[in-house]
N, CA, C and O atoms as CSV, one atom per row, in Angstrom:
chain,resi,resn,atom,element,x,y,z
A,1,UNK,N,N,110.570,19.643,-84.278
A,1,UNK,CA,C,109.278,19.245,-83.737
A,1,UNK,C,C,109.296,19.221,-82.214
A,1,UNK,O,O,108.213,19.435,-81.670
A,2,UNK,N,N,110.603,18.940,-81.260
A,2,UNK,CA,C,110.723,18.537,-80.046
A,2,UNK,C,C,110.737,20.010,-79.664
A,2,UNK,O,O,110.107,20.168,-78.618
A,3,UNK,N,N,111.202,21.063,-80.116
A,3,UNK,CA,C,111.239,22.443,-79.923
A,3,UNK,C,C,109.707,23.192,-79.842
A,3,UNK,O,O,109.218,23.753,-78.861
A,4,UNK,N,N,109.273,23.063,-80.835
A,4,UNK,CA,C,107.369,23.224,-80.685
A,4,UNK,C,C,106.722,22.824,-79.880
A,4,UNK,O,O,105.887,23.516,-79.297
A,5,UNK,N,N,106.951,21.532,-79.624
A,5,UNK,CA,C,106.026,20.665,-78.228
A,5,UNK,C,C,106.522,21.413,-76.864
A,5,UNK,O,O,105.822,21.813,-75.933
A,6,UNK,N,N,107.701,21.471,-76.998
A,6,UNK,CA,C,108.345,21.523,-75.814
A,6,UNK,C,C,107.446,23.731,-75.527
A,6,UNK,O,O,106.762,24.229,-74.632
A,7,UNK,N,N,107.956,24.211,-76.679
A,7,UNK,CA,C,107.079,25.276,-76.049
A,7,UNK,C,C,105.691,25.639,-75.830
A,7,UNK,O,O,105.063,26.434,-75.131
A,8,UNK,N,N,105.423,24.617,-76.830
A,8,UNK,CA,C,103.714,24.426,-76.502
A,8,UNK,C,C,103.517,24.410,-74.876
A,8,UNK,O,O,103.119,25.317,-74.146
A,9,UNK,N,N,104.004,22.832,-74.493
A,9,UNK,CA,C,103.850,22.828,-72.913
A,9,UNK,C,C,104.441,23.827,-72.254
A,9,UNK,O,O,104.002,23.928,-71.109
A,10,UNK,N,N,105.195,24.538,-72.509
A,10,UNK,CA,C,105.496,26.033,-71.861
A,10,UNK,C,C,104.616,26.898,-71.738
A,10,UNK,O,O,104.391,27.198,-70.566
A,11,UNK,N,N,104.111,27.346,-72.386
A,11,UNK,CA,C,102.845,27.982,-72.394
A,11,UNK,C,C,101.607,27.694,-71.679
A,11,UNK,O,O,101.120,28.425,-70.816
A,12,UNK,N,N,100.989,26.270,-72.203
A,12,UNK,CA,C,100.122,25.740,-71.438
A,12,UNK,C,C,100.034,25.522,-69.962
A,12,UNK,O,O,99.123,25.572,-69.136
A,13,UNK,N,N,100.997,25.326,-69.940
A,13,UNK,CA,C,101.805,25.384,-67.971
A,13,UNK,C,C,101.824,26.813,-67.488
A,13,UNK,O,O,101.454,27.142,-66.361
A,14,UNK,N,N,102.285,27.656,-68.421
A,14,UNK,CA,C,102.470,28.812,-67.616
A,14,UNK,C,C,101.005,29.562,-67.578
A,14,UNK,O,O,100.798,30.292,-66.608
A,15,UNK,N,N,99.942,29.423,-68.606
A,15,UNK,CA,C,98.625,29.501,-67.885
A,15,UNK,C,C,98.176,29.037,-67.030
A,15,UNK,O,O,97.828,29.710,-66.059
A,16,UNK,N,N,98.014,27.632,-67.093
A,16,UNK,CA,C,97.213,27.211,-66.251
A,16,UNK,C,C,97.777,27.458,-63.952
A,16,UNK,O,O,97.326,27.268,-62.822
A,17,UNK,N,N,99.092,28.018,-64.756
A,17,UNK,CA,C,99.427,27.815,-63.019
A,17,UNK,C,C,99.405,29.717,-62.990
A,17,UNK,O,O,98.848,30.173,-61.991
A,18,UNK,N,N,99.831,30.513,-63.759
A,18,UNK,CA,C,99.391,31.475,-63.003
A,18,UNK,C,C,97.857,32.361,-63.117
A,18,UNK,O,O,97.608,33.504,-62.733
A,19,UNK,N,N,96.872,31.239,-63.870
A,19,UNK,CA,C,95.473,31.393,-63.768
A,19,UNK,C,C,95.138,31.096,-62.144
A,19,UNK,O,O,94.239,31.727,-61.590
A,20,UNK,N,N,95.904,30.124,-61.453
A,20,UNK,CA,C,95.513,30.063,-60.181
A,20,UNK,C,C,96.030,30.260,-58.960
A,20,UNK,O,O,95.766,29.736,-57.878
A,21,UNK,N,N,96.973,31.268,-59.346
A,21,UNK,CA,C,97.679,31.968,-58.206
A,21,UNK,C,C,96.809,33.099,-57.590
A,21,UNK,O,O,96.397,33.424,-56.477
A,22,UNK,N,N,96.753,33.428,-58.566
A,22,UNK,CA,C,95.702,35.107,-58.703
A,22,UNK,C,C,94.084,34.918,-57.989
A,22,UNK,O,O,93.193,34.177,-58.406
A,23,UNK,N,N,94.050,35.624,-57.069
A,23,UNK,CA,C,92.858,35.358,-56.665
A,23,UNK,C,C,92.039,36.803,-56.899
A,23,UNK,O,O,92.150,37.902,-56.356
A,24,UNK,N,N,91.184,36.304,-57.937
A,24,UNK,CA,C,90.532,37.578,-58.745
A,24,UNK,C,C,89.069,37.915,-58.209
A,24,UNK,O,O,88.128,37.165,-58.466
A,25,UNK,N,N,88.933,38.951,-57.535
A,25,UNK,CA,C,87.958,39.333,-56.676
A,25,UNK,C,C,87.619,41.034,-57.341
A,25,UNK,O,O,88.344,42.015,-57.505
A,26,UNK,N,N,86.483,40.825,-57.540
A,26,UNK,CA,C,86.238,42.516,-58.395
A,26,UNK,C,C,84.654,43.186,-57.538
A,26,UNK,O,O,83.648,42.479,-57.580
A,27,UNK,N,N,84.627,43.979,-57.119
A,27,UNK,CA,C,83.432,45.205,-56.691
A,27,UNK,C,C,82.617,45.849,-57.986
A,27,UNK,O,O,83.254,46.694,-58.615
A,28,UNK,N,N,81.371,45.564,-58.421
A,28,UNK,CA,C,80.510,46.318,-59.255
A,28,UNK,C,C,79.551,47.477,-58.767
A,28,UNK,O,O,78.519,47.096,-58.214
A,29,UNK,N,N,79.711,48.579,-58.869
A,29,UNK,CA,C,78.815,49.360,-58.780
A,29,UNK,C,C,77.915,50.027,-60.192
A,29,UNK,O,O,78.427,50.282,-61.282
A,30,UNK,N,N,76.253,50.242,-59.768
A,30,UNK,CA,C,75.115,50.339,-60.531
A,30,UNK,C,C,74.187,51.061,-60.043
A,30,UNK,O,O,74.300,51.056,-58.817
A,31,UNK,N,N,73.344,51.666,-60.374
A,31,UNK,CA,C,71.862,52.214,-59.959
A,31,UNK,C,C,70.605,51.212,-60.591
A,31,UNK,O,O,69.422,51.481,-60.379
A,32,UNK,N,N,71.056,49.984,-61.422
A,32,UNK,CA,C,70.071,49.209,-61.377
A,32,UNK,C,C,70.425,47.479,-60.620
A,32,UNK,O,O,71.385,46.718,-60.745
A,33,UNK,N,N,69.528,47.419,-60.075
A,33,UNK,CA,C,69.496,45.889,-59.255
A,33,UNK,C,C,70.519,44.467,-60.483
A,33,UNK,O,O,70.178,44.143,-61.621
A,34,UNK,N,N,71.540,44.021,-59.819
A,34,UNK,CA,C,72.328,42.950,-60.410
A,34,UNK,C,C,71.461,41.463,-60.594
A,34,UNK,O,O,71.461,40.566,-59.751
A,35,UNK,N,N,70.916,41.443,-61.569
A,35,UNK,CA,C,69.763,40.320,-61.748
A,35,UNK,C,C,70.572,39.810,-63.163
A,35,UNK,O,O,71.664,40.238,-63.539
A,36,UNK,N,N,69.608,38.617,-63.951
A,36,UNK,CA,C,69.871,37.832,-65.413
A,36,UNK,C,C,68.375,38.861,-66.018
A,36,UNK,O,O,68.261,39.136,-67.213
A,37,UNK,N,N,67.566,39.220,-65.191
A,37,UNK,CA,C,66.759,39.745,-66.684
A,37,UNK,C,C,67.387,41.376,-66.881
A,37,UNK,O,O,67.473,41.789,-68.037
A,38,UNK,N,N,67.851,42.353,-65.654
A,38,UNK,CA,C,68.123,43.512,-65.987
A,38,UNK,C,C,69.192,43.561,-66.773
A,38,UNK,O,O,69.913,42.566,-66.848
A,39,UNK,N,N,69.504,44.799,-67.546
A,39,UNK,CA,C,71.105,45.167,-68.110
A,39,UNK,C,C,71.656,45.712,-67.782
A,39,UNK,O,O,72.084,46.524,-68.603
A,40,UNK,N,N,72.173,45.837,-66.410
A,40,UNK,CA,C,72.815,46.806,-65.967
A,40,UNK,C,C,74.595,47.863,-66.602
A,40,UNK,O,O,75.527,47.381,-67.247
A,41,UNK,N,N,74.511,48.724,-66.296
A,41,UNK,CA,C,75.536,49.716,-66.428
A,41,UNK,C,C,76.662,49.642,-65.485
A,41,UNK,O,O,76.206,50.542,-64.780
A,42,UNK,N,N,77.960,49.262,-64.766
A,42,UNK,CA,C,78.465,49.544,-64.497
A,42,UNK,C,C,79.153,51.224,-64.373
A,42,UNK,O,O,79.552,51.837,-65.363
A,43,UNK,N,N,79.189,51.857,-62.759
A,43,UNK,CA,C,79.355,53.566,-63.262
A,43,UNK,C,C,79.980,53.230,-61.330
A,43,UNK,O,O,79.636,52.538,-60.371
A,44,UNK,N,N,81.217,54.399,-61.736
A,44,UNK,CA,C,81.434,55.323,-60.218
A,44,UNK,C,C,80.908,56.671,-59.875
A,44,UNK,O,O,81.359,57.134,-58.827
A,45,UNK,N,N,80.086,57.374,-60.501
A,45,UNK,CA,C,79.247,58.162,-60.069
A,45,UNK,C,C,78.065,58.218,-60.207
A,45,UNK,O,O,77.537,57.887,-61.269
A,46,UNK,N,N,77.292,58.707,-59.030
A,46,UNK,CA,C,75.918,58.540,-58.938
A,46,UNK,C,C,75.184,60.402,-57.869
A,46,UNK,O,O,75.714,61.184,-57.080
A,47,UNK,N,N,74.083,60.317,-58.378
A,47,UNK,CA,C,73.460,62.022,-57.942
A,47,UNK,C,C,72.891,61.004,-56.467
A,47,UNK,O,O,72.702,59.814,-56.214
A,48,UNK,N,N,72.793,62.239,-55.817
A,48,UNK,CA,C,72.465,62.369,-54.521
A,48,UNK,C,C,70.908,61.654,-54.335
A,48,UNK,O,O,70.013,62.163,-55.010
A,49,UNK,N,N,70.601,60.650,-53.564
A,49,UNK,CA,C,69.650,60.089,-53.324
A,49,UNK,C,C,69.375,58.530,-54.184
A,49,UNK,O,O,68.451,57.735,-54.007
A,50,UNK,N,N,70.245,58.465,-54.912
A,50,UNK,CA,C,69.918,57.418,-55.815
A,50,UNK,C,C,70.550,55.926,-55.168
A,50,UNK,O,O,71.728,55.814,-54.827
A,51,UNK,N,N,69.822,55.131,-55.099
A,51,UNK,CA,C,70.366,53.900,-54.856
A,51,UNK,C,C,71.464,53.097,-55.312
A,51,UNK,O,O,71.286,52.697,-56.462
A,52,UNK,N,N,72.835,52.632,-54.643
A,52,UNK,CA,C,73.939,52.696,-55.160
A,52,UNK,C,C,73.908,50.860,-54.838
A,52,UNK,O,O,74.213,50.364,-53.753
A,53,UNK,N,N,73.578,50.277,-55.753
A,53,UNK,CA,C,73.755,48.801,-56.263
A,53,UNK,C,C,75.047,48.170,-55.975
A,53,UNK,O,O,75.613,48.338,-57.054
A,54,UNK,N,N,75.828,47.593,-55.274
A,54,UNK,CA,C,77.115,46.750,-55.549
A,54,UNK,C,C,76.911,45.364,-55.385
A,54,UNK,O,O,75.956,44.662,-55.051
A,55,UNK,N,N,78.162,45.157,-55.739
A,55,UNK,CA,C,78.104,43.414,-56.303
A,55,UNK,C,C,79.725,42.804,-56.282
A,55,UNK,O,O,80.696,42.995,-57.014
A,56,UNK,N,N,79.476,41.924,-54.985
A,56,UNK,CA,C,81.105,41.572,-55.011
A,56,UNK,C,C,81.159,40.359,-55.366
A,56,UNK,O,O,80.240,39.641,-54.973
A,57,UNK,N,N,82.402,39.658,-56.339
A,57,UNK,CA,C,82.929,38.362,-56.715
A,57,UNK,C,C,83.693,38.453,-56.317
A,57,UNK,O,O,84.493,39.388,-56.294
A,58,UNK,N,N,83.691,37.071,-55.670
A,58,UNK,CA,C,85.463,36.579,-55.144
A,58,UNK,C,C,85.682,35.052,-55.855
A,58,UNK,O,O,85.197,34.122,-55.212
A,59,UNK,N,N,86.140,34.825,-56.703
A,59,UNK,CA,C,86.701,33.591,-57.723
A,59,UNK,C,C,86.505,32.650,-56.857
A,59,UNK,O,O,85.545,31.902,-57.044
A,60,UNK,N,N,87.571,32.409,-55.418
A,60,UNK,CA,C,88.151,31.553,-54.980
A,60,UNK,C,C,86.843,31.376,-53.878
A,60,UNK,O,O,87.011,30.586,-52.949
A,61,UNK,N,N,86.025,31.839,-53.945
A,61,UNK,CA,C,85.035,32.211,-52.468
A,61,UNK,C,C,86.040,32.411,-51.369
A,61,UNK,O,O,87.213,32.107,-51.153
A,62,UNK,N,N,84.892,33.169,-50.662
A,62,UNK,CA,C,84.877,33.789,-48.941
A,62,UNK,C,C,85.407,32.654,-48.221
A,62,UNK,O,O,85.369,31.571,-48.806
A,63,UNK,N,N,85.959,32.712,-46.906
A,63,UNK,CA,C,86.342,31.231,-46.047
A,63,UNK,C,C,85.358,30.959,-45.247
A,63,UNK,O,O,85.206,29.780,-44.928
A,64,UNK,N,N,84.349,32.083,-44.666
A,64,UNK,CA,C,83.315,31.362,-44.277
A,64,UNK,C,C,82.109,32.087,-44.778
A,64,UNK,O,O,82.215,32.797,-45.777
A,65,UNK,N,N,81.011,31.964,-44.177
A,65,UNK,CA,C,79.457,32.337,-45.103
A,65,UNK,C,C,79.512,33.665,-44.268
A,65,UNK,O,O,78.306,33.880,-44.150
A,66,UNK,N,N,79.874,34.255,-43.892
A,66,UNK,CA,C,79.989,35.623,-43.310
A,66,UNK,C,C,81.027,36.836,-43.638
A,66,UNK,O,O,82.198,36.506,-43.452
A,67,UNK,N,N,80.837,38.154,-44.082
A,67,UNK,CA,C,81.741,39.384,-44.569
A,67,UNK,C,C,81.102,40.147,-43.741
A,67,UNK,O,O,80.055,40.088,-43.097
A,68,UNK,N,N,82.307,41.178,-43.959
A,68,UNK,CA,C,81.649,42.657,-43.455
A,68,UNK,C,C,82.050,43.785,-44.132
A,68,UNK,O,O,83.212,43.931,-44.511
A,69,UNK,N,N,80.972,44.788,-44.357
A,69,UNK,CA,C,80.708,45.404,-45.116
A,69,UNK,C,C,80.712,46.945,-44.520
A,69,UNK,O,O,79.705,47.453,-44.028
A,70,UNK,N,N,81.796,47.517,-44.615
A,70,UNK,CA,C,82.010,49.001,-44.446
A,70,UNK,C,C,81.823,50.205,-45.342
A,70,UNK,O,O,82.255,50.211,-46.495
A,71,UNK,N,N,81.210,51.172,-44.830
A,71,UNK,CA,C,81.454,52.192,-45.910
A,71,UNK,C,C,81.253,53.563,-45.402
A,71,UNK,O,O,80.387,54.099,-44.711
A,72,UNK,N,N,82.729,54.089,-46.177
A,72,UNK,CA,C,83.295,55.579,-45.005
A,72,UNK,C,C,83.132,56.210,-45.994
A,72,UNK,O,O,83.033,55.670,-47.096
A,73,UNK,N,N,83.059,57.716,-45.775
A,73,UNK,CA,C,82.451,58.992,-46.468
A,73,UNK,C,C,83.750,59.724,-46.209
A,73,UNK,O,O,83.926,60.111,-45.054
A,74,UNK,N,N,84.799,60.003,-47.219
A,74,UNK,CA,C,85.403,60.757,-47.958
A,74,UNK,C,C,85.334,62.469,-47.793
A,74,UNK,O,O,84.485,62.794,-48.623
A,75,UNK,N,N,85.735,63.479,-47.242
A,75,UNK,CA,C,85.001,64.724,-47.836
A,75,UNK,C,C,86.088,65.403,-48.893
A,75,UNK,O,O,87.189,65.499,-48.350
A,76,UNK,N,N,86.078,65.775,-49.911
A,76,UNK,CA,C,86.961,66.218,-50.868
A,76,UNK,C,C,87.955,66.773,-50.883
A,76,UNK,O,O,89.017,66.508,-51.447
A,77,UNK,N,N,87.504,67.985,-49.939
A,77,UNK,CA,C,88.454,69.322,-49.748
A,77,UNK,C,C,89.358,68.794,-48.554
A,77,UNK,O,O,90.362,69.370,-48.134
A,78,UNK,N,N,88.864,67.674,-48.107
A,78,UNK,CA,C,89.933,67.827,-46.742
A,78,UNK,C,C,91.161,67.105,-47.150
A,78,UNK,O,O,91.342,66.736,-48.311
A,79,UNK,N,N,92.107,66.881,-46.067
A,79,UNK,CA,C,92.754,66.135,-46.387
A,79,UNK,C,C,93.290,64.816,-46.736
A,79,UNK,O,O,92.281,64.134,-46.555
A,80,UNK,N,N,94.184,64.016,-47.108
A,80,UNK,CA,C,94.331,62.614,-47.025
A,80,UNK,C,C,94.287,61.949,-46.220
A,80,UNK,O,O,93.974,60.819,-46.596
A,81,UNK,N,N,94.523,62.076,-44.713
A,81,UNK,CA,C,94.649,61.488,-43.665
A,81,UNK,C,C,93.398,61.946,-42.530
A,81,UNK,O,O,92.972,61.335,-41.550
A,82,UNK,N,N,92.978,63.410,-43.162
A,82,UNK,CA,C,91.706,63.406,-42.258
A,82,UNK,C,C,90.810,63.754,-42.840
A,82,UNK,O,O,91.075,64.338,-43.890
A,83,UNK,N,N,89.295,63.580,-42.467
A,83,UNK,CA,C,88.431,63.697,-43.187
A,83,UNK,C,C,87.018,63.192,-43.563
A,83,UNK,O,O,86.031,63.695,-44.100
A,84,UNK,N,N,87.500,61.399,-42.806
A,84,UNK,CA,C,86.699,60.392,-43.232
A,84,UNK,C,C,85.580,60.231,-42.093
A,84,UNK,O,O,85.764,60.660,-40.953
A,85,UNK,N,N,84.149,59.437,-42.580
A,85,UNK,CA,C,83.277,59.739,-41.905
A,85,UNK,C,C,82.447,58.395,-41.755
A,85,UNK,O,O,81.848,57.948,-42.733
A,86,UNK,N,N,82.412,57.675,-40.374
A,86,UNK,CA,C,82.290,56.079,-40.754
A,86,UNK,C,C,80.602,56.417,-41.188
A,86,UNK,O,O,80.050,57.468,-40.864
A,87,UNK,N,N,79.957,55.367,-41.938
A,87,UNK,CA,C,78.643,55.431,-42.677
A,87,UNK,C,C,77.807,54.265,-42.573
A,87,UNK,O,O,76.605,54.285,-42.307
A,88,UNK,N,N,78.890,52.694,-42.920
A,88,UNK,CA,C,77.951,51.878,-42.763
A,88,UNK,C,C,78.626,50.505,-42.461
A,88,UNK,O,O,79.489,50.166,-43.271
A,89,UNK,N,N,78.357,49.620,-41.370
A,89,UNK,CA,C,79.313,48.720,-41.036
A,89,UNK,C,C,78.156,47.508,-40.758
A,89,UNK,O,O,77.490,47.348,-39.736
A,90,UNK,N,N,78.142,46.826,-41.823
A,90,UNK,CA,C,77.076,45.668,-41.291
A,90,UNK,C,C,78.037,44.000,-41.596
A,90,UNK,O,O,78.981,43.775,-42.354
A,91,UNK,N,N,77.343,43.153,-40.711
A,91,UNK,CA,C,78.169,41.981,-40.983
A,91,UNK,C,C,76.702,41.472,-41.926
A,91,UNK,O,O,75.577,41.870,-41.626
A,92,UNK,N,N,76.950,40.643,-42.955
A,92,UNK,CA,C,75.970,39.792,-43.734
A,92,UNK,C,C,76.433,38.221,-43.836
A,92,UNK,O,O,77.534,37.705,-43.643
A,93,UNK,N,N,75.175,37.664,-44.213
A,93,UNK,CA,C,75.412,36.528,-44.132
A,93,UNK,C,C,75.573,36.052,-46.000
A,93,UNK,O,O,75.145,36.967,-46.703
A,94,UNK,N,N,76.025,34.992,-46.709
A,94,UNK,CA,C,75.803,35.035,-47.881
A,94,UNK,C,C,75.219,34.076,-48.241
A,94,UNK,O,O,75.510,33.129,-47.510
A,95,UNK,N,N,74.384,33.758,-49.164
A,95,UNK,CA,C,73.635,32.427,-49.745
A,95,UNK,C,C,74.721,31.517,-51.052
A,95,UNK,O,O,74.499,30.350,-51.377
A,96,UNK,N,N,75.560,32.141,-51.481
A,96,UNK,CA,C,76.864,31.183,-52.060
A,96,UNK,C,C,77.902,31.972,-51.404
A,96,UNK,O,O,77.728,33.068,-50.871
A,97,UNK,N,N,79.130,31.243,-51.499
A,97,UNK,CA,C,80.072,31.582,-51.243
A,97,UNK,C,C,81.555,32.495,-51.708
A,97,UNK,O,O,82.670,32.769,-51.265
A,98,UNK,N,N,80.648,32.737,-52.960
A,98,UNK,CA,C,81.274,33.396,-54.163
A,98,UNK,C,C,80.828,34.990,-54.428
A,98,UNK,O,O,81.678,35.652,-55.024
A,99,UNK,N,N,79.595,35.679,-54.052
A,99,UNK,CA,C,78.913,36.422,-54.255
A,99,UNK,C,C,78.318,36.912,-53.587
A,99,UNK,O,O,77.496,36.174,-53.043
A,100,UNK,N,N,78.286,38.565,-53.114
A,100,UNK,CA,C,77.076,38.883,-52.356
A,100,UNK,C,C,76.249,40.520,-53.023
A,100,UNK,O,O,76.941,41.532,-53.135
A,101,UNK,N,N,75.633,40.521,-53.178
A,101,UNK,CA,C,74.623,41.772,-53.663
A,101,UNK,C,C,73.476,42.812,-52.390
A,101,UNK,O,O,72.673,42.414,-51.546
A,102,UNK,N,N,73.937,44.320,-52.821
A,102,UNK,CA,C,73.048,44.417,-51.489
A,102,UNK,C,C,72.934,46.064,-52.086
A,102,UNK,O,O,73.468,46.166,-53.190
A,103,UNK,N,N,72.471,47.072,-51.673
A,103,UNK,CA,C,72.606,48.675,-51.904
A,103,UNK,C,C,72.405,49.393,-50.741
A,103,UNK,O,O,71.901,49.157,-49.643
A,104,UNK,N,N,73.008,50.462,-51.357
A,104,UNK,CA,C,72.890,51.819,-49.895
A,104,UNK,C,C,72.287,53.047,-51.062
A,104,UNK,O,O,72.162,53.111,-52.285
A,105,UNK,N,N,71.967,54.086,-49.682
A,105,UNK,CA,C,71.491,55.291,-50.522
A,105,UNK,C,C,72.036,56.297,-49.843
A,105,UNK,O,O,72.076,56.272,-48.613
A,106,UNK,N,N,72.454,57.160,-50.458
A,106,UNK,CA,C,73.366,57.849,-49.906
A,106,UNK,C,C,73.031,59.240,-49.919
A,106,UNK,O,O,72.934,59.626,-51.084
A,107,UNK,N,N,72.788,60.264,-48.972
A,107,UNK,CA,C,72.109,61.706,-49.261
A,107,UNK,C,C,72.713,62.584,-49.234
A,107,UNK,O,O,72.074,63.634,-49.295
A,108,UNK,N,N,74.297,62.706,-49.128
A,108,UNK,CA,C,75.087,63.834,-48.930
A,108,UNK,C,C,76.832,63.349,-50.084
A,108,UNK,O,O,77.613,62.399,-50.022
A,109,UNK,N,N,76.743,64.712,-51.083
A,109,UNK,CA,C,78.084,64.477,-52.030
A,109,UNK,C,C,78.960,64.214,-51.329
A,109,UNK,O,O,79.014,64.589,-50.158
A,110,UNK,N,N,80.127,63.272,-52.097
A,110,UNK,CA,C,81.100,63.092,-51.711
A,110,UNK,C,C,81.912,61.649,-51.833
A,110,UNK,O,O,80.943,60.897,-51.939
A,111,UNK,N,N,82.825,60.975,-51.875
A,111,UNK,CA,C,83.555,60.143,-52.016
A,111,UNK,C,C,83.096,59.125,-51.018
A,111,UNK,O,O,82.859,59.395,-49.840
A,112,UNK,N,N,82.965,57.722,-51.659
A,112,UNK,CA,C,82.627,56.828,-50.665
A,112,UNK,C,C,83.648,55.608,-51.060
A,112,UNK,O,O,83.968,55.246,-52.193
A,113,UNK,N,N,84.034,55.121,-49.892
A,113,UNK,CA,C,84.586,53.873,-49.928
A,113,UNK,C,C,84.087,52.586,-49.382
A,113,UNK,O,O,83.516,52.400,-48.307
A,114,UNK,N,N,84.423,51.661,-50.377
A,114,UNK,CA,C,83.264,50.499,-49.458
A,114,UNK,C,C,84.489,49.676,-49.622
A,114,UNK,O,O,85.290,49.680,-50.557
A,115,UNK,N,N,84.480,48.821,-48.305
A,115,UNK,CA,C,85.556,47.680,-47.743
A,115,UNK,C,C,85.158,46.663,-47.475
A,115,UNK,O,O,84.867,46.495,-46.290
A,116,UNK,N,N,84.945,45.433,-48.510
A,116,UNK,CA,C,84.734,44.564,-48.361
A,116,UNK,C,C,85.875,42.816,-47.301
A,116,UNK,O,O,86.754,42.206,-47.910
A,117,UNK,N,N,85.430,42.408,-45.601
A,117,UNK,CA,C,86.418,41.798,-45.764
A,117,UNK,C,C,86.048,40.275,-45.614
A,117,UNK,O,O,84.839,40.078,-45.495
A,118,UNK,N,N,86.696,39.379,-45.599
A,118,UNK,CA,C,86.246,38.176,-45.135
A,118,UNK,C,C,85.979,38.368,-43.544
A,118,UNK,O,O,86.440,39.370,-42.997
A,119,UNK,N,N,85.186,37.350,-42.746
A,119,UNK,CA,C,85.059,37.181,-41.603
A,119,UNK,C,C,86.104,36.844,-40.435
A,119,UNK,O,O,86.220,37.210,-39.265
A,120,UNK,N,N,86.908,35.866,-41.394
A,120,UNK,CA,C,88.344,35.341,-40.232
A,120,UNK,C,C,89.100,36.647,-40.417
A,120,UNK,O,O,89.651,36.902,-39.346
A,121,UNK,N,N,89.401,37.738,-41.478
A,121,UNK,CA,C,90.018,38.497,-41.056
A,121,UNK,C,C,89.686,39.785,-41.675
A,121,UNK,O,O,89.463,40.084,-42.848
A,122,UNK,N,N,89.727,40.984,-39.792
A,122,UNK,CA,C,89.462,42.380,-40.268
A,122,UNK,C,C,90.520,42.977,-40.290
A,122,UNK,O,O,90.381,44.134,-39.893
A,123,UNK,N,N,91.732,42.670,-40.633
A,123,UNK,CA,C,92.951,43.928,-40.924
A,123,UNK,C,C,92.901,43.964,-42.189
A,123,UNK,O,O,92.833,45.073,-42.719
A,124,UNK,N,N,92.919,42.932,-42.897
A,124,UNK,CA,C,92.688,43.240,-44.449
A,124,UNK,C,C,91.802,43.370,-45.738
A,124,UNK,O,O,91.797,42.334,-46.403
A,125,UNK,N,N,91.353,43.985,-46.042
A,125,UNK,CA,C,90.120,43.652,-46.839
A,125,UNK,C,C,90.193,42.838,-48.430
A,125,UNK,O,O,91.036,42.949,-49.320
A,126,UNK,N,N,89.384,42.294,-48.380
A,126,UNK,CA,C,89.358,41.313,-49.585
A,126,UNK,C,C,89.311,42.461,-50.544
A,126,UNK,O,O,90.085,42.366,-51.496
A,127,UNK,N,N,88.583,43.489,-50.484
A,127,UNK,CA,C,88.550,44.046,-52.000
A,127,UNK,C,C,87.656,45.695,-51.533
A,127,UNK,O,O,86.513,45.716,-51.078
A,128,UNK,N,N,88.489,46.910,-51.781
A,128,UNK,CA,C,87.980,47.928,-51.861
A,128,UNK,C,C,87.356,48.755,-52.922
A,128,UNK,O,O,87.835,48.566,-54.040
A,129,UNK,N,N,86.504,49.532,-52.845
A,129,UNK,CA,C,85.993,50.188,-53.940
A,129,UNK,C,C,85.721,51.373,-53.772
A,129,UNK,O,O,85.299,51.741,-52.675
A,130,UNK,N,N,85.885,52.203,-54.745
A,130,UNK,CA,C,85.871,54.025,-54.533
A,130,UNK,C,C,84.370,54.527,-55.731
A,130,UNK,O,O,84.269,54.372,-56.948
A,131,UNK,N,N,83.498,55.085,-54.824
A,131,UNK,CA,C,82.504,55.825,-55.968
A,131,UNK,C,C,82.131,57.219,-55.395
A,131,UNK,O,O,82.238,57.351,-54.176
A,132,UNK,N,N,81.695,58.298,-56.153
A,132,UNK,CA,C,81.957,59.276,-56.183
A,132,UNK,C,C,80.138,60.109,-56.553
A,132,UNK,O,O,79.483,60.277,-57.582
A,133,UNK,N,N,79.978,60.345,-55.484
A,133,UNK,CA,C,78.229,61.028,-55.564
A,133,UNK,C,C,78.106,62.910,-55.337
A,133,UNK,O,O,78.459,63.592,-54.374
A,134,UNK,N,N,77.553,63.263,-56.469
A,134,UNK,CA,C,77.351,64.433,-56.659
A,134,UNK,C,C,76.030,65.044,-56.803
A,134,UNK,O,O,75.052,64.304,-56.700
A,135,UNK,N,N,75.852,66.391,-57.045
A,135,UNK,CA,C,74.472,66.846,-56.869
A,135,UNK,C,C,73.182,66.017,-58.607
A,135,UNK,O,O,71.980,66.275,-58.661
């Protein structure tokens, strides 16, 4: 019986502590608006002109009410190191601290990256995302 308990609390411990190590922050991209009445689709590709929906969670929230929001243009054929094409760099403000929702539209194919970072710091980004727009 002391063997069961004892791994019971093994277990239970080892969730609950590496449930909160992990700071789980995820990027959604959509072509429909992130609301409770829509159903949206989660997708990384989208046709040329269409409004590209994202949606960032950060578990632990942001450190302050301010991110910034980058997004560089990819071109296919080129190479890894060159290629990239800055597109969109805005700072926002957020209304919780957990969440922010916003879209771009984008008129020319090609690979986009969006770099989401906190405000206290721009060397690293909280959370990147890759989507991919074609004709």
């Amino acid at each position: 019986m002391k063997k069961i308990s004892l791994l019971f609390v093994l277990i239970l411990s080892s969730i609950i502590f590496t449930g909160s190590i992990f700071n789980k922050t995820d990027i959604v991209f959509s072509t429909t608006p992130f609301n409770k009445s829509t159903n949206y689709k989660p997708q990384s590709i989208f046709h040329k002109g269409d409004k590209i929906y994202f949606s960032v969670y950060n578990e632990k929230g942001f450190k302050t009410r301010l991110i910034k929001v980058q997004v560089f243009k990819k071109e296919s054929a080129k190479s890894e190191f060159w290629g990239y094409e800055y597109l969109y760099n805005r700072t926002c403000e957020l209304e919780d601290k957990n969440t922010y929702s916003d879209y771009v539209k984008v008129y020319n194919t090609g690979y986009y990256i969006f770099r989401i970072f906190d405000y206290t710091n721009f060397q690293k980004p909280v959370i990147t995302g890759i989507i991919k727009v074609v004709d």
